[in-house]
C-alpha positions in Angstrom: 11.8 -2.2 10.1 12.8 -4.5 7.3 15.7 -2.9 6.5 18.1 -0.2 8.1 18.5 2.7 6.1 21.6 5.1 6.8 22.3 8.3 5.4 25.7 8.4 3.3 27.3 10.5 5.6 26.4 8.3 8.6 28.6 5.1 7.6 31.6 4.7 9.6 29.8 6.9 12.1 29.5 5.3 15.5 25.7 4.9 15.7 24.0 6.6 19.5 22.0 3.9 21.2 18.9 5.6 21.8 18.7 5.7 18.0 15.3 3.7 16.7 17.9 1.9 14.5 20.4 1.0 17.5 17.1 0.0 19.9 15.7 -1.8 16.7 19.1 -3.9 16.0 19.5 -4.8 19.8 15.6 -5.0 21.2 13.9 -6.4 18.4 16.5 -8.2 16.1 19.1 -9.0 18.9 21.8 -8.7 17.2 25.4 -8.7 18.9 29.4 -7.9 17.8 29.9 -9.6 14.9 26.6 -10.1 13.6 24.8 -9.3 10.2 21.8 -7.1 9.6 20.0 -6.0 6.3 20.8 -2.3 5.6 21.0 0.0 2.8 22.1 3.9 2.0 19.6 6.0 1.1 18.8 6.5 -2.5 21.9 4.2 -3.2 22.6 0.7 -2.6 21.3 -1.9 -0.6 24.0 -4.0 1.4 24.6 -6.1 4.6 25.9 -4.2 7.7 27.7 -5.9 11.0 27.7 -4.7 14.3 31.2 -4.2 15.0 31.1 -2.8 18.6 27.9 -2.4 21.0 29.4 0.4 23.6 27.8 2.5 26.5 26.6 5.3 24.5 26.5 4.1 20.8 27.1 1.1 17.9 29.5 0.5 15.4 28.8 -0.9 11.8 30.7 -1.9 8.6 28.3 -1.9 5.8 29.2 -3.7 2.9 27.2 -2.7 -0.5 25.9 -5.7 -2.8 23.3 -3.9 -5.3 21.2 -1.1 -6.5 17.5 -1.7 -6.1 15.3 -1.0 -8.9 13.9 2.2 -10.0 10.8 3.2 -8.3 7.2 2.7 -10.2 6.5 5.6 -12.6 3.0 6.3 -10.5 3.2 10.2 -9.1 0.4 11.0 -7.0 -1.3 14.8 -6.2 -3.3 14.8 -3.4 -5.2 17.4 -2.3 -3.5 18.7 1.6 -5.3 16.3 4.3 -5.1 16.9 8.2 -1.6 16.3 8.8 -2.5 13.0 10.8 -3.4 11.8 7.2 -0.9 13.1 5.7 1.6 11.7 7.8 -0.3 8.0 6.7 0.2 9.0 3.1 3.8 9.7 3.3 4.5 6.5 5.0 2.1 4.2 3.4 2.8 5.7 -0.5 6.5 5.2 -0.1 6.2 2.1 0.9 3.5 1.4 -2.2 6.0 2.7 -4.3 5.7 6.0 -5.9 7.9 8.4 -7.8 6.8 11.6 -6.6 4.4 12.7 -3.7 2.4 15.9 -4.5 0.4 18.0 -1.7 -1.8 20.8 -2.9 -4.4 23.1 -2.0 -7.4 22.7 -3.6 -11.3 24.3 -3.3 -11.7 22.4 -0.1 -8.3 22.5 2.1 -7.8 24.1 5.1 -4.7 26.3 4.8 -3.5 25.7 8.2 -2.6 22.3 7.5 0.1 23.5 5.4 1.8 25.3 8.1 1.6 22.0 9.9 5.4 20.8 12.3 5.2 17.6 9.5 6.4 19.9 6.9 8.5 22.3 9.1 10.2 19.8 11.0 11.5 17.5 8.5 8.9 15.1 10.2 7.3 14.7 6.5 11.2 12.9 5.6 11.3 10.6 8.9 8.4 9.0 7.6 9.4 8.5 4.2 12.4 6.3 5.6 10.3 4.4 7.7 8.4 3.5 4.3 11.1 3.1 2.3 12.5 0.5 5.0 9.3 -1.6 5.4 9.4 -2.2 1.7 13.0 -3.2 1.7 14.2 -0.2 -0.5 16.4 2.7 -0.6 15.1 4.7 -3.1 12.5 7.7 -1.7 10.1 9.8 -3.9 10.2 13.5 -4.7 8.3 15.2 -2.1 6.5 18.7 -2.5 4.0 20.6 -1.0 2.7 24.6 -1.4 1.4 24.7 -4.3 -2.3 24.8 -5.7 -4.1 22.1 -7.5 -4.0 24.3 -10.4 -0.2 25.0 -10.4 0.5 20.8 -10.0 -1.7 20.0 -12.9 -0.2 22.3 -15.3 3.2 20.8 -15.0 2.2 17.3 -15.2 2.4 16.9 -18.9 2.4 13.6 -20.5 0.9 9.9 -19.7 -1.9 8.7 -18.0 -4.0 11.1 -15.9 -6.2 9.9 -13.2 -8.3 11.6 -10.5 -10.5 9.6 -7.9 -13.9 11.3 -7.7 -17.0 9.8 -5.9 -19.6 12.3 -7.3 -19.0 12.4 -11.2 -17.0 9.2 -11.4 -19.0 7.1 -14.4 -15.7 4.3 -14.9 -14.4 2.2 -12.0 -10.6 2.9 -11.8 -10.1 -1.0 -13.1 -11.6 -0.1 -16.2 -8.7 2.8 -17.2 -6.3 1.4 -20.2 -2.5 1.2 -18.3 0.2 4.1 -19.8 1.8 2.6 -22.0 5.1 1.0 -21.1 8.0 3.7 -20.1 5.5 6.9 -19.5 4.3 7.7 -16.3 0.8 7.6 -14.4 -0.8 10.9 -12.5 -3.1 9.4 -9.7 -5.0 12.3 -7.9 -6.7 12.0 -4.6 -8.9 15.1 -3.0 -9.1 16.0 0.1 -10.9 15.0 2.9 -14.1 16.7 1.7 -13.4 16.2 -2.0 -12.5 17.4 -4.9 -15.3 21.0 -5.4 -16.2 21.9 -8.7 -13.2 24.2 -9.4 -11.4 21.2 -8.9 -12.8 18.9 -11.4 -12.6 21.8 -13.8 -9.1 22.4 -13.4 -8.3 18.8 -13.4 -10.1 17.9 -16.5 -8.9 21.1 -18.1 -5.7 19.1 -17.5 -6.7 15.9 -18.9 -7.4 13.9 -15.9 -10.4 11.5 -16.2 -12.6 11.1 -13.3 -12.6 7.4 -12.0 -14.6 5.4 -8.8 -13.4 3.0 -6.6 -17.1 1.8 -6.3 -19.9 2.6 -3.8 -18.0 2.8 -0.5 -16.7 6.1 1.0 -13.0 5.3 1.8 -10.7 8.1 4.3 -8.0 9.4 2.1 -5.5 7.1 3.1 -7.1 4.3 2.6 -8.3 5.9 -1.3 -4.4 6.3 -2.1 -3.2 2.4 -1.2 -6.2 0.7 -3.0 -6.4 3.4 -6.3 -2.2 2.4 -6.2 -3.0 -1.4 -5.5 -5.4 -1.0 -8.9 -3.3 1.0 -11.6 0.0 -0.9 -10.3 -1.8 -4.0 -10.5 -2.9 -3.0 -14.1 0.7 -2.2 -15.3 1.7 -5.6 -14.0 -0.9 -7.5 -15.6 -0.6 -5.6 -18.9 3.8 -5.6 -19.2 3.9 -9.0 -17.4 1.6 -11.5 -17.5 0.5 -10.5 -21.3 4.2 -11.6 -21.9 
């Protein structure tokens, strides 16, 4: 936990101690009355809190805002519903990447019970956003939607880049795809954990999404989604950046 993220309505609230946050604060970063910790509202600013009080059943803070982080990447990513183990990896692991917007649909291939899954009913699906968003030292968390097909999500993707991981009909390695340019967004789709059937790639390249490799291996789905992100964010970089 890099940073501890409150909810607006939770400053100036005493904080319970067997919060993750409190047991984080005292067991881990040892702080005591009068001392400063990294913190920052969610989707708002980023700040310096101090423990004001340490009682029997809960903490007190003063958080003092210092700045607005910057806005997330413009990479949105569909992914076809995993197991909700996976899914819960995704969440985290993407947020903390950096993504605009989280997509989870049903394709050819996914098992509809994983959409009635306790992560989406829960609010579990939100916890682990957070715990993203605060490894990466930010505030800001992506859109997050699930329920719908593949079909419904590509038709309202629209403009930019259009991407889609495929280890069957792939010819390109994702390196070789030209970077949006500057200002439009990136569409990075994932299948499922049996991959993308041949509806699929119809609808998707119905859509305009281009089929791309990662190369020979056969990576798990979470795995695909950091290193395809590592690849077309390392692109934009290299191409608005560096090229400067």
């Amino acid at each position: 936990m890099n940073l501890v993220l409150f909810e607006p309505g939770e400053l100036g609230a005493p904080l319970r101690r067997d919060d993750p946050r409190a047991l984080h604060l005292l067991g881990v970063l040892r702080r005591g009355v009068g001392d400063p910790f990294d913190a920052g509202v969610t989707d708002g600013p980023l700040g310096q809190a101090t423990l004001t009080d340490i009682g029997a059943t809960a903490l007190r803070f003063e958080f003092r805002p210092q700045r607005e982080p910057p806005p997330l990447p413009n990479i949105h990513l569909l992914v076809g519903l995993p197991r909700p183990s996976t899914a819960r990896d995704i969440l985290r692991d993407a947020t903390t990447c950096g993504v605009r917007s989280l997509q989870f649909v049903s394709t050819e291939r996914t098992q509809a019970s994983y959409a009635q899954s306790s992560l989406w009913t829960s609010g579990e699906w939100r916890r682990l956003l957070l715990i993203g968003a605060a490894q990466a030292f930010d505030t800001r968390l992506p859109i997050v939607r699930w329920g719908h097909t593949l079909q419904e999500a590509a038709a309202l993707v629209g403009d930019g880049t259009l991407l889609a991981l495929d280890n069957y009909e792939a010819t390109a390695h994702l390196a070789e795809h030209r970077p949006a340019p500057q200002g439009e967004p990136t569409w990075l789709a994932v299948g499922p954990e049996r991959g993308w059937g041949a509806a699929d790639r119809e609808v998707l390249r119905g859509a305009g999404f281009t089929l791309h490799h990662l190369g020979p291996r056969v990576l798990r789905v979470e795995m695909a989604v950091v290193a395809a992100h590592a690849v077309v964010s390392g692109a934009n970089y290299r191409k608005f950046n560096i090229a400067r």
